[in-house]
N, C-alpha and C positions, 0 to 999 in steps of 0.2 A: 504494500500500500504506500502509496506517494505521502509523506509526512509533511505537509505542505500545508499554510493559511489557508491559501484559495480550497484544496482538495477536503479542509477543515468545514469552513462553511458552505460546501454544497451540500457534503453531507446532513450539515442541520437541516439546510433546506429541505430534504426530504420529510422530515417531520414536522412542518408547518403548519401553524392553526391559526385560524385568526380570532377562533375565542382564548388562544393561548396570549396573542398578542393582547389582546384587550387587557386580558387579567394582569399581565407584566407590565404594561405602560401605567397603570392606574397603580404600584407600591415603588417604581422606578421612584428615586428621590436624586439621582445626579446630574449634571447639569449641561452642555456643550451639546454637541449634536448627534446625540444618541439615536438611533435608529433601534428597534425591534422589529425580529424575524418572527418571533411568537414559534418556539421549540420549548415545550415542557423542560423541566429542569434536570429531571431523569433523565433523559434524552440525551439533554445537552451533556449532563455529567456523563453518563453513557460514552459517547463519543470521545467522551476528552479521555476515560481509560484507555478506548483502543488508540487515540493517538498520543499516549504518556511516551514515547520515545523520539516526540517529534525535538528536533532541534532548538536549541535557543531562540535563535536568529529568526525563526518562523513563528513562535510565541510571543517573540516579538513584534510581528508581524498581526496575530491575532490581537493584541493588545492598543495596538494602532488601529484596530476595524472600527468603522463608525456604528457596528452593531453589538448591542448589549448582547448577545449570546456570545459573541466572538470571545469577548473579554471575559465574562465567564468561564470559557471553555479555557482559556489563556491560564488563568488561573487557577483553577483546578488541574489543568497539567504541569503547572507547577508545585501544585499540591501532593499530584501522584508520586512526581520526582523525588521530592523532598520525603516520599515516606520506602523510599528503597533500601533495604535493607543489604545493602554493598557500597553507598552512596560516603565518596570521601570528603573532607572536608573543603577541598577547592571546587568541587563539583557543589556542594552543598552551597558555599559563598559567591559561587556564580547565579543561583536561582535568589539569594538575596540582594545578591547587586542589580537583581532585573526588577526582581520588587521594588524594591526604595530608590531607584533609578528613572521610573517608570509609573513611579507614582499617582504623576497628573493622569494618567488613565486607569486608574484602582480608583473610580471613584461614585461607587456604592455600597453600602453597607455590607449586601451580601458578597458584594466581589471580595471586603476586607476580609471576614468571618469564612470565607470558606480558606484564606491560604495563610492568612498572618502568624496563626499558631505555630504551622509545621516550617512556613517558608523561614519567616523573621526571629520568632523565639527561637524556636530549635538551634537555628545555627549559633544564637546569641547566649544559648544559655551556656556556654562554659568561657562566654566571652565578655567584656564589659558592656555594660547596657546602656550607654550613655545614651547613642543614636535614638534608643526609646523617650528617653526625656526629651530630646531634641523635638521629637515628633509633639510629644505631649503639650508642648507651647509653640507648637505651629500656631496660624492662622486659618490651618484648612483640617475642615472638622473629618477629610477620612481617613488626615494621617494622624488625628489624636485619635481615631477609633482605632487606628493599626497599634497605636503605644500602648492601648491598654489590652486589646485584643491579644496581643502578641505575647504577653504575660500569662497566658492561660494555659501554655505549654508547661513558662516556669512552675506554674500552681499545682499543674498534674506529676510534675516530679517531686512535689514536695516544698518546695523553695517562693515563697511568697511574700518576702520582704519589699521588691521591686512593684510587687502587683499592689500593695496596698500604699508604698509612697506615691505608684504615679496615680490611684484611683483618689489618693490626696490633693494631687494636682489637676482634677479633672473634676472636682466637685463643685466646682463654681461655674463648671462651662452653662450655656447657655444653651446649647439643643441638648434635645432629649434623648438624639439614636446615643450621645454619651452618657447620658443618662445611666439608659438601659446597658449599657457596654459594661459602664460601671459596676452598677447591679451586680450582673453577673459574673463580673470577675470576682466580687465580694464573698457572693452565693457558692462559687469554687472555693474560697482562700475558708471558707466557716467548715467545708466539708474534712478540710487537712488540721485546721487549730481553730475548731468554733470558741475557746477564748480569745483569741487574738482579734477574729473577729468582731468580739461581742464587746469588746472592751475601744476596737477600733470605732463602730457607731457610735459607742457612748461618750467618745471623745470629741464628737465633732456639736456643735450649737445648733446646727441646722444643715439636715438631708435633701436634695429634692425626692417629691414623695415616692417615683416613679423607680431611685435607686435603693431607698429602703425596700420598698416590698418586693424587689426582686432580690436585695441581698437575704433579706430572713427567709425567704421561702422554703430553704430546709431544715429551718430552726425550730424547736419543740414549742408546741402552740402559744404556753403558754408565756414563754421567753421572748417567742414574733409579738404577739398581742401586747407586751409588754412593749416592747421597742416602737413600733408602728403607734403605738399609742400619743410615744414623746414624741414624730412626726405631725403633729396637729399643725405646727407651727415652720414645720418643713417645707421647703422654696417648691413651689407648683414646677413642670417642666417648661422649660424654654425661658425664664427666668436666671436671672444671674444674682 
């Protein structure tokens, strides 16, 4: 099979729906001149397994398509890459350099969440995590979802010191997909040390509401009901 951009998206074309596009253009939240092809996301992620051996230089290529399945697909074969188990470390810091390189076109929620973990943590976790803080006081709210996203690798090994200084610095953001980024990085770090956690909420004056109730969500009823409770007073979303 030709591993190839063009040979990439004809393939999607084959599964093309136009109640698929309706559904996609209506949770699309990024910005430039995004086209949709309307391929279910199975589909699309489908594809992008059998093309996981496509070349750099052609994912780069997808990444460059003015169509949101492209970039998707882009991403997730970078996500496949990143989870090879032979994959050495300059192989590995090639698919982050195409990441963070490349940025300006990573820029929807789900394109951050489906590759930040495996592309940007993984490679960063035995390395300094500075370039994550860097992101976290960007100006552009998909590279603060990638610095806290990308933490969530460190969380599943254990290691979540970084995950809760940068959810530190991201509690004053102003959109909510940080919000909820947040949240959830939180709702992982309680699963590893629900004190460190619980002592983390209880440190801050004021939550937006939308990161508490996804941080306690695994927390024992009575502990959530407790914490959510001193949220009365907690920043609504989109608020700063």
């Amino acid at each position: 099979m030709d591993l190839t951009a063009r040979v990439f998206i004809d393939t999607l074309r084959t599964f093309q729906s136009d109640e698929e596009r309706t559904k996609i253009s209506k949770y699309y939240k990024g910005g430039g001149e995004t086209e949709v092809i309307g391929v279910r996301m199975k589909d699309t992620f489908d594809t992008a397994a059998r093309f996981a051996g496509m070349p750099l230089a052609e994912v780069e290529a997808l990444l460059d398509s003015p169509y949101y399945e492209a970039r998707m697909g882009a991403v997730s074969i970078l996500d496949f890459k990143a989870r090879r188990k032979r994959i050495t470390d300059d192989e590995r810091r090639a698919l982050y350099d195409l990441y963070m390189e490349r940025h300006d076109r990573i820029d929807n929620w789900d394109l951050v969440d489906r590759a930040a973990p495996r592309v940007v943590g993984w490679y960063l976790l035995d390395k300094p995590r500075a370039p994550l803080y860097d992101l976290a006081r960007s100006a552009d709210i998909w590279e603060r979802r990638t610095a806290i996203t990308a933490t969530f690798w460190f969380i599943r090994q254990g290691d979540i010191d970084d995950a809760l200084h940068i959810a530190g610095l991201l509690l004053d953001d102003a959109e909510e997909l940080i919000h909820k980024s947040v949240g959830t990085a939180l709702r992982e770090v309680g699963k590893v040390d629900q004190e460190r956690l619980v002592r983390f909420l209880r440190e801050q004056p004021a939550l937006p509401r939308v990161t508490l109730r996804y941080a306690t969500e695994k927390l024992p009823p009575e502990l959530r009901a407790e914490l959510l409770g001193t949220g009365d007073t907690a920043r609504s979303p989109g608020k700063g």
